[in-house]
N, C-alpha and C positions, 0 to 999 in steps of 0.2 A: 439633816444637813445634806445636800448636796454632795453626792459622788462618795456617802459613807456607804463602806464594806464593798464599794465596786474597785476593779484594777487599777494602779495608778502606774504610767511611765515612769520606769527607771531607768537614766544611764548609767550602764555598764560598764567599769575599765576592763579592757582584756590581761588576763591572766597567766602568765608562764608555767608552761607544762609540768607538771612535777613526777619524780618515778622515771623506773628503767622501761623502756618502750619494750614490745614483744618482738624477738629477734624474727628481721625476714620482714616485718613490716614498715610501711613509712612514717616516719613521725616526724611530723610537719606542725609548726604553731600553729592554732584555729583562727580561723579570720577573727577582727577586732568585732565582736559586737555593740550594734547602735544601744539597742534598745530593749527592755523585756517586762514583761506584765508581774507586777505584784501586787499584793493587800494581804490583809488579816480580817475576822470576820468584826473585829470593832469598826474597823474602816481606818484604823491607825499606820503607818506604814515606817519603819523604824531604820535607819542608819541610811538613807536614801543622801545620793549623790548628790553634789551641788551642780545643779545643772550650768552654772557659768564654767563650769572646767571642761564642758563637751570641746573638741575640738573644733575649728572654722571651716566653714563650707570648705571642702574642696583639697582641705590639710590631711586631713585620715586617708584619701585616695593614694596623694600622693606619698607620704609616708609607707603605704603598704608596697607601691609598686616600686619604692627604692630596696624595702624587703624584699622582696622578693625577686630583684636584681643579685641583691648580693648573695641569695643561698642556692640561685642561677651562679653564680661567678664559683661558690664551694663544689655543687658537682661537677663544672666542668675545669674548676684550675686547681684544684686540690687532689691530689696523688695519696690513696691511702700507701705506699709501699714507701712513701717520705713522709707520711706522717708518721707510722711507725719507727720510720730511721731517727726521725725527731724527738720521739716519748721517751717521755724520763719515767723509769729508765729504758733507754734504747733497746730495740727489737734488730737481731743481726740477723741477714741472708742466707739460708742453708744453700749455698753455692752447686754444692753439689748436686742439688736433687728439683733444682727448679731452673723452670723455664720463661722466657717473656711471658708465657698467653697465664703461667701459676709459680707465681714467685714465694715460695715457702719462707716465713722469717720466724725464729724459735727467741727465746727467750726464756730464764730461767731456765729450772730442768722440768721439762716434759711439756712450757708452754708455747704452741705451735698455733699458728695463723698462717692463711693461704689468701695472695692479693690476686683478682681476675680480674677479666671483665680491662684490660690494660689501663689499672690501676685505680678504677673507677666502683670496683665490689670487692670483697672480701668473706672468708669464712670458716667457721672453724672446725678443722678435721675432726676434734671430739668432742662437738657438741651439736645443738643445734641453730646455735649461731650465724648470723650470717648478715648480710647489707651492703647500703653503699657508707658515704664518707662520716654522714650524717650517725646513723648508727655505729660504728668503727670507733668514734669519739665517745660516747653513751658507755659503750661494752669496754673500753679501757678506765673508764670512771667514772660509774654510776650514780652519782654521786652531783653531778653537773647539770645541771636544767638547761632548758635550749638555750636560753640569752650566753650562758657560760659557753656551751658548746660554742657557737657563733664565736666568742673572741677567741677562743682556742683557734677556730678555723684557719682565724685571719690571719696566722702567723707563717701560715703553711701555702697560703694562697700564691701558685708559680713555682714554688720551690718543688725542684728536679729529683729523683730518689737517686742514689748512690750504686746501685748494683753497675755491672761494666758492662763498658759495650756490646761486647761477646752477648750478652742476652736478648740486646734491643732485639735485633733481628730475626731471633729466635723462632718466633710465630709466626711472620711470612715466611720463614723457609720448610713449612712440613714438605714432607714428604710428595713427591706425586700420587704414587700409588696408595692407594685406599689400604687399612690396616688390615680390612677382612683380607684384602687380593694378597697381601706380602702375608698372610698366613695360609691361604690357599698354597702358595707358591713353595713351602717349606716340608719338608719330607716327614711324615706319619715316623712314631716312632718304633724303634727296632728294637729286638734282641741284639746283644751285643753290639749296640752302638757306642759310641763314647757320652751321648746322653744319658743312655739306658745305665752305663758305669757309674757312669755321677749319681745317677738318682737310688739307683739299687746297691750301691758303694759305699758312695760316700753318706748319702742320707740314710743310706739304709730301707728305700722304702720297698715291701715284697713284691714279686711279680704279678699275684694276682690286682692289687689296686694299680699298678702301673698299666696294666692290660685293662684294668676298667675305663681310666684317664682316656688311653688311647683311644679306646672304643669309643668314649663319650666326643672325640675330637675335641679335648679342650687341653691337649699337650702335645708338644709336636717339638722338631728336634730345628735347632737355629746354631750358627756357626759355633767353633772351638770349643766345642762340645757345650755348650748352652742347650737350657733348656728353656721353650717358650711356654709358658701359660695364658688360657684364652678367660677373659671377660665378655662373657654375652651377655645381650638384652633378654626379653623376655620371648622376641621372636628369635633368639636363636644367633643373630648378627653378632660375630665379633666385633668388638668397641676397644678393646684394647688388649694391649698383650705385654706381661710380664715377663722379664727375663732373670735367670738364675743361671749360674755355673758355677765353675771352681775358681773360685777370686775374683768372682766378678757378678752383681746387683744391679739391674736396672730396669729399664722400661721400653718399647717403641714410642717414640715423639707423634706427636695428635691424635693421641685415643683420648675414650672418658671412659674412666672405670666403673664398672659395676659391680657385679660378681663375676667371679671365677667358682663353676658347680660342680660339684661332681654327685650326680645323682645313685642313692640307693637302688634295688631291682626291683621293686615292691612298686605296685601300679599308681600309688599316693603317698605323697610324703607329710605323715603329721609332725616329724622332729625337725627341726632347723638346727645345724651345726657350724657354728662362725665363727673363723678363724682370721689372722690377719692376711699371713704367706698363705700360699697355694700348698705349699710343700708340708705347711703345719694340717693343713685341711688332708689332706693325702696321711700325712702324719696321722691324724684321731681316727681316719678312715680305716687305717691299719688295724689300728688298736683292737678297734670295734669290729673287725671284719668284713667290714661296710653294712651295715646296718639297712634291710631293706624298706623299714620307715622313714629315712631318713635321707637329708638332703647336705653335702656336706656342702661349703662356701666359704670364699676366703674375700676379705675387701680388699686386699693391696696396702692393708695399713691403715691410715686417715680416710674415712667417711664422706667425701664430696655430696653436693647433692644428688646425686645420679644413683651412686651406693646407696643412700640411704631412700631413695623411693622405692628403687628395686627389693631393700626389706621392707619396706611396708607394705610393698604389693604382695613380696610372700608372705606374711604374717595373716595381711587379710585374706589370705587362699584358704590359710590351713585353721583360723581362727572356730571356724563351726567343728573343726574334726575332733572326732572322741581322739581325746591324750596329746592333743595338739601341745606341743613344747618348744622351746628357743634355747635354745643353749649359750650362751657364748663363751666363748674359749681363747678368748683372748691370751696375748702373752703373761707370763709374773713378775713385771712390771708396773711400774706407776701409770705410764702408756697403757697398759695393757688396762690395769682397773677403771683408769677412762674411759677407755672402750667397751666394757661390759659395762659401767655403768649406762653408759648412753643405749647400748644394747637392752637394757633391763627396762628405761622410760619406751623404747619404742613397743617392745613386748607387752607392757603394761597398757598404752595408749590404745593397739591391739586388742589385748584382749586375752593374751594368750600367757599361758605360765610359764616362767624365767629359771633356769638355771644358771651358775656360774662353774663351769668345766675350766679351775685352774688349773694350769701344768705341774704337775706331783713332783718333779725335778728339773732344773734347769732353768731356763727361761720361757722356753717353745714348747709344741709338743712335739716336734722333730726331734728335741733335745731328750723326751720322755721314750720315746720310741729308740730313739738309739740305744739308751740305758737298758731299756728294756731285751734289746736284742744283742748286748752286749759287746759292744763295738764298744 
């Protein structure tokens, strides 16, 4: 017979995505496919479309190009920091600690999301999560398949987020001066400063890692007695700078975090030590006497991506070195176990082997080191 066991045209209906996308990539529906080659070696061809249901010349075009109008209209009129405000259940504004350009919103206890990108990306400080509106919707219910996601969208399409005005502006107002130049501008620290009291005081930390810090110019002394901690790149450029005193937690406005280092003396560092605070990292550095294998480092907390490249790049450094190790040291917390978890996937994707340095007392290890030194 004629055209037995050769390919026969089948149309195609297009199919909805199924499963959680990989975080960080785009997950877009597939174009509708026409057409595709089948058969069996009888020449039998089984469960084949009715080809009168193809659509009509000219209808499949336009139908795609109205799609793809409207998930044009999702990125650009949908606000992930009101879609948030919007999910049941609601995601509220950690006021305090964000800004227009990263509006931090927490929910339950310990879960935290970070909106950028002026409201257009999002990501999650303890994980590796991350996207624009399309994935934001996915990672809150997995559960959802594109067509779902899409009516979800459309309820949010225009609608404004609720944080106050006070923030709009927040990202055109940085600063002039570059973060490096306003740490250039700040005085080295002292003996008997009221920095040096705070930090050898109240935290208790000894003089010899204080005089490391300093040496390494990654602590320097900023008003009423504050102390500044520096996040470099990998050339060395200050990117951002933490601030600590007595009753008082914050940050300088337009950096991006990385790490905060304080390097062992030892010409190689095979140990990685990862701390949240600057002061905990100073903290385990105490403990250990600074350890010349090692590298101590603090992220500022939450993970952005800029942290978490900078440890992959160390990891990949130190991954060939005999006794290469990662530590994390996170706080003993629920926070904290997110943190070394996610710590522990980067180590592993690495290459390199994971310890967990929890704090023996307390929450911190600033909190261990006090104990210790009996304060």
């Amino acid at each position: 017979m004629e055209g037995e066991g050769r390919g026969v045209l089948l149309p195609l209906e297009p199919a909805a995505p199924q499963g959680k996308p990989l975080c960080g990539r785009r997950w877009r529906p597939c174009p509708a496919a026409s057409f595709a080659v089948a058969g069996s070696p009888e020449g039998e061809v089984k469960g084949m479309a009715d080809p009168s249901s193809a659509l009509p010349p000219g209808r499949e075009n336009h139908d795609m190009q109205a799609e793809d109008a409207e998930l044009e209209q999702f990125r650009t009129a949908v606000n992930c920091a009101a879609l948030l405000e919007g999910w049941s259940p609601p995601w509220q504004l950690d006021h305090k600690e964000s800004t227009f350009c990263a509006l931090k919103y927490r929910r339950a206890k310990g879960e935290v999301l970070i909106v950028s990108h002026e409201g257009h990306g999002w990501w999650d400080p303890q994980s590796a999560a991350k996207g624009d509106i399309f994935d934001l919707v996915q990672y809150l219910d997995p559960r959802l398949n594109f067509g779902q996601v899409r009516r979800e969208l459309r309820r949010f399409v225009g609608v404004a987020p609720t944080f106050p005005e006070a923030l709009r502006g927040s990202c055109k107002a940085q600063p002039d001066v570059p973060i490096a130049t306003r740490w250039i501008q700040r005085r080295r620290l002292r003996r008997a400063s009221r920095v040096w009291a705070y930090l050898a005081g109240t935290r208790q930390l000894p003089a010899n890692v204080l005089e490391a810090a300093a040496a390494a110019d990654i602590l320097r002394e900023g008003a009423y007695g504050c102390a500044w901690f520096a996040h470099r790149g990998d050339d060395g450029t200050v990117t951002h700078v933490e601030i600590r005193g007595p009753g008082f937690r914050g940050s300088l406005r337009g950096g991006t975090k990385t790490l905060f280092r304080l390097p062992g003396a030892g010409p190689r560092h095979c140990r990685l030590v990862i701390t949240e605070a600057p002061i905990d990292a100073l903290s385990v550095a105490a403990i250990e006497n600074i350890r010349a294998e090692t590298l101590y480092a603090a992220t500022g907390g939450g993970m952005g991506p800029a942290t978490v490249q900078a440890i992959e790049r160390l990891l990949a450094g130190i991954a060939q070195l005999p006794g290469a190790l990662f530590a994390g040291a996170t706080d003993a917390n629920p926070a904290g176990e997110r943190y070394a978890a996610r710590h522990a996937e980067l180590s592993a994707a690495a290459g390199v082997a994971f310890e967990r340095l929890r704090p023996t007392s307390g929450t911190d290890w600033n909190d261990v080191l006090q104990t210790r030194r009996g304060s």
